[in-house]
RONU-753864 format. One line per field, with one value per residue: x, y, z of N, C-alpha, C, CB in turn; residue in one letter; residue number from 1. Coordinates in pm, whole numbers, plus 50000, padded with zeros to 5 digits. Last residue first. Glycine has a CB too. Layout:
residues N
n.c1 <- [X,...]
n.c2 <- [Y,...]
n.c3 <- [Z,...]
ca.c1 <- [X,...]
ca.c2 <- [Y,...]
ca.c3 <- [Z,...]
c.c1 <- [X,...]
c.c2 <- [Y,...]
c.c3 <- [Z,...]
cb.c1 <- [X,...]
cb.c2 <- [Y,...]
cb.c3 <- [Z,...]
aa <- [A,...]
i <- [NUM,...]
//
This chain:
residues 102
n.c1 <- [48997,48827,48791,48659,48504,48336,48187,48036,47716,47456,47128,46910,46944,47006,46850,47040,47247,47182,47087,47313,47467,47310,47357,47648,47591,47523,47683,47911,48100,47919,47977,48019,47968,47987,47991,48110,48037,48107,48209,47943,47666,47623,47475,47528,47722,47650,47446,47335,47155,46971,46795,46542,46559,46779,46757,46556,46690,46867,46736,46633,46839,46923,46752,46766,47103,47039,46864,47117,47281,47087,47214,47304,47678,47928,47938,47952,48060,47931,47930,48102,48127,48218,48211,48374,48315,48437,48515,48670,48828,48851,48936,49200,49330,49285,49446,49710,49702,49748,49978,50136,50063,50086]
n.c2 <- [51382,51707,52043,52254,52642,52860,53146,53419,53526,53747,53679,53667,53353,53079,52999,53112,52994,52671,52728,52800,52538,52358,52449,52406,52065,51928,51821,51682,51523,51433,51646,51765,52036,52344,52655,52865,52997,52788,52530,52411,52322,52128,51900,51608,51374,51363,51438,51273,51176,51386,51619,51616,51552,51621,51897,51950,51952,52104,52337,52306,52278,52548,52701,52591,52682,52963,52997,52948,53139,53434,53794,54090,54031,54069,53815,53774,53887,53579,53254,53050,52723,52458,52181,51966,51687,51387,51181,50842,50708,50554,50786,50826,50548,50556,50736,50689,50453,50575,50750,50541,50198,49883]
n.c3 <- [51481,51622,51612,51848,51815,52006,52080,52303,52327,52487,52614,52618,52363,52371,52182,51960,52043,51919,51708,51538,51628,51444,51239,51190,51171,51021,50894,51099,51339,51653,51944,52251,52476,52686,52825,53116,53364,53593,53540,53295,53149,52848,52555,52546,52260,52075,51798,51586,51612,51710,51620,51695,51981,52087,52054,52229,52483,52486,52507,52783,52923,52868,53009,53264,53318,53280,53503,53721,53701,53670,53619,53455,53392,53505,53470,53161,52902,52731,52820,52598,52462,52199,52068,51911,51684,51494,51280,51224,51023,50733,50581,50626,50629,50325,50247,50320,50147,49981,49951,49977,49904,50000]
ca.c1 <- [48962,48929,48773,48726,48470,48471,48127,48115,47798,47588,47288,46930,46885,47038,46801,46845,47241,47274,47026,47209,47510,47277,47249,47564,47648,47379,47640,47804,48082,47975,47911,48050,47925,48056,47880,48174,47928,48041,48309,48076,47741,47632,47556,47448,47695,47720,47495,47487,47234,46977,46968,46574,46461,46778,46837,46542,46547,46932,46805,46527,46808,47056,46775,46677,47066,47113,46800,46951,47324,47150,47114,47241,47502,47828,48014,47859,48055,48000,47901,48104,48091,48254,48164,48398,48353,48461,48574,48566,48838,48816,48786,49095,49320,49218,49260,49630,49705,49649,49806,50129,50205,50000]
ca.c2 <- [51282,51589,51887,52165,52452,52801,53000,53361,53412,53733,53627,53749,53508,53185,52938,53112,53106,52767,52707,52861,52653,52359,52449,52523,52176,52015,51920,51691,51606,51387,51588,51671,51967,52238,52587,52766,53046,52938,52642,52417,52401,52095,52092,51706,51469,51241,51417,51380,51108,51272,51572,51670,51552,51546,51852,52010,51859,51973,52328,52279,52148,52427,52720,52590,52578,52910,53029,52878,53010,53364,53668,54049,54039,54180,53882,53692,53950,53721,53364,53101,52849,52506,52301,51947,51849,51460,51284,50924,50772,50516,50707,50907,50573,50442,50783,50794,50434,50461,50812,50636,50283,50000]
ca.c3 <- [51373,51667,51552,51781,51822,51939,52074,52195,52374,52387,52663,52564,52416,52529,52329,52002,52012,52107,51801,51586,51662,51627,51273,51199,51258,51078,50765,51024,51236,51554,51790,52158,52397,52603,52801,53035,53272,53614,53556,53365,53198,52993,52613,52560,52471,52129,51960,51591,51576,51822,51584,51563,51899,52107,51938,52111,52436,52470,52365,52651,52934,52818,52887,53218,53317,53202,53376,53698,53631,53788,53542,53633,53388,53486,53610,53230,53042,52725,52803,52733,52435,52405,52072,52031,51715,51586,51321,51297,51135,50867,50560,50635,50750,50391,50220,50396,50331,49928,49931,50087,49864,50000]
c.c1 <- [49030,48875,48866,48702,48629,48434,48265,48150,47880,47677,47368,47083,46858,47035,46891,46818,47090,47247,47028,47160,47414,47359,47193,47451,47644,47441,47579,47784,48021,48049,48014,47959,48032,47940,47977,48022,48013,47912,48199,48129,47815,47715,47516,47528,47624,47734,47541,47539,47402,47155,47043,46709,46475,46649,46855,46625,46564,46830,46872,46616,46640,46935,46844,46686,46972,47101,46883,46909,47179,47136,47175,47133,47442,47670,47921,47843,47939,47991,47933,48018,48118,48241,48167,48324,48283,48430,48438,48613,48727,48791,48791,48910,49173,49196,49230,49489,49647,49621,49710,50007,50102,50091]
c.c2 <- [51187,51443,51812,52090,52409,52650,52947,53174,53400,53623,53666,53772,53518,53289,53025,53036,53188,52886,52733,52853,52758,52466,52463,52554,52263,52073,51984,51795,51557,51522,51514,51617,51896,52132,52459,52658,52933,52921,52793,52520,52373,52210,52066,51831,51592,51275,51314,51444,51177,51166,51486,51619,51574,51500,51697,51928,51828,51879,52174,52292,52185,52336,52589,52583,52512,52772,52970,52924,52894,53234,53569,53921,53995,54194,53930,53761,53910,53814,53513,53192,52916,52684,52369,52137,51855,51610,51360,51076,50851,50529,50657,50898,50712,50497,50623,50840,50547,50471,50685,50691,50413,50124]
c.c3 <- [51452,51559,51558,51691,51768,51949,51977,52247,52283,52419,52513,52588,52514,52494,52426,52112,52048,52051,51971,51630,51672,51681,51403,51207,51272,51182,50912,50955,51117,51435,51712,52073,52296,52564,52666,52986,53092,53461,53542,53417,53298,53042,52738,52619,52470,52265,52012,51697,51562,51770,51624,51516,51747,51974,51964,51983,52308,52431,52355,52531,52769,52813,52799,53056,53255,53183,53278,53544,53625,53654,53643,53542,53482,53452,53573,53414,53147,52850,52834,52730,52589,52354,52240,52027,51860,51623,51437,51344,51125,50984,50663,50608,50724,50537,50326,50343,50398,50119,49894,50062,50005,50000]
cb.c1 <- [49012,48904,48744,48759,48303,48630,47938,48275,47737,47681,47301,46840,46779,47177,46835,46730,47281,47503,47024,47158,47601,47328,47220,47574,47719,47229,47515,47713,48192,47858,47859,48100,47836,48184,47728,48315,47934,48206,48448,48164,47690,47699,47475,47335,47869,47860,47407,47482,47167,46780,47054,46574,46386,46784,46984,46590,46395,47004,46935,46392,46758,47219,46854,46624,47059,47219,46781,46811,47470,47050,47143,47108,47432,47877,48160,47929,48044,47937,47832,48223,47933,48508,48020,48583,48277,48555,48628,48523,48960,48846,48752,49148,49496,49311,49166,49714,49866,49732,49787,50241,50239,49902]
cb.c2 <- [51302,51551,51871,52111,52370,52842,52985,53475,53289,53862,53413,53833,53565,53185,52752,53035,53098,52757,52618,52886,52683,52204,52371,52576,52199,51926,51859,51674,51654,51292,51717,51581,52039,52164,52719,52678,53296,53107,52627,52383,52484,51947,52287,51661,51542,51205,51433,51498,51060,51146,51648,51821,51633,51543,51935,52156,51934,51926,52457,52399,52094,52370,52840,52680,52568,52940,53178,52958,52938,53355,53619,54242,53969,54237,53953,53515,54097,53801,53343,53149,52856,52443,52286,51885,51982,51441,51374,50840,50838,50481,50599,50983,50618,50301,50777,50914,50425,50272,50943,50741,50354,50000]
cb.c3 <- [51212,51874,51422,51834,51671,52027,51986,52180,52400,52391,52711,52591,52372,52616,52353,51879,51880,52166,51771,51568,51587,51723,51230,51138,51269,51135,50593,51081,51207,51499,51682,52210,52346,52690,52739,53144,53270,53590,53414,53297,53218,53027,52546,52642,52571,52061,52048,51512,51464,51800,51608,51566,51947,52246,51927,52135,52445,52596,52349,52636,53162,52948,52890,53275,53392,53232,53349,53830,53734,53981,53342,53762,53288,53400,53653,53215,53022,52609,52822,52785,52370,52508,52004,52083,51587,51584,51175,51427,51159,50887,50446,50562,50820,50385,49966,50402,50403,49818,49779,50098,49606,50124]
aa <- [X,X,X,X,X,X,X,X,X,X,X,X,X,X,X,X,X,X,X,X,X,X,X,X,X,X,X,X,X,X,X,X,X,X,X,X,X,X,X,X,X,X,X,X,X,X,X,X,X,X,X,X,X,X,X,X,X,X,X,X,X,X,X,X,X,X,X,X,X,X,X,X,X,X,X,X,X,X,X,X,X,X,X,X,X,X,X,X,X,X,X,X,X,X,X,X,X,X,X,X,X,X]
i <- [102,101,100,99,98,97,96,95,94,93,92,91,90,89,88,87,86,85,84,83,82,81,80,79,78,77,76,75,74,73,72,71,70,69,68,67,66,65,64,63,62,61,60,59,58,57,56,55,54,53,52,51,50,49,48,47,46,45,44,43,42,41,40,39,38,37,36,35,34,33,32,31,30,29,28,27,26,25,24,23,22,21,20,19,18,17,16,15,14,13,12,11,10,9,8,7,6,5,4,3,2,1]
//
């Protein structure tokens, strides 16, 4: 198996992976308690449980204060559920970074 025969084989065989971890924006300063956040998480986790069940692999789960993470498969409906975090913590500004691990 010469070298671009091995590296489409290994790249077909590996599972890739995104790793979405958001925070929310001057979270100190907003007057909002980690309850509503919580509330908010457990209906956007309903939501994509319902619609995206196959591309979750861990439900968004808050951490460390105002730290919001999640694991997907990688998919086309990834910017999808990004909008969705987005539309479930109005009126919250959240910047939002993802990995991909293959």
């Amino acid at each position: 198996m010469d070298k671009i025969e091995y590296n489409d084989f290994i790249m077909n065989n590996l599972e890739t992976f995104v790793v979405l971890t958001s925070d929310i924006i001057d979270s100190r300063n907003t007057n909002c308690e980690n309850k509503n956040w919580i509330g908010q998480l457990n209906i956007l986790n309903k939501e994509i449980q319902e619609k995206h069940s196959k591309v979750c692999l861990t439900p968004f789960s808050l951490s460390r204060g105002d730290k919001i993470h999640a694991v997907f498969h990688a998919h086309v409906s990834i910017p999808i559920i990004i909008k969705l975090l987005r539309y479930h913590l109005l009126p919250f500004r959240i910047r939002i970074g993802g990995n991909i691990f293959f």
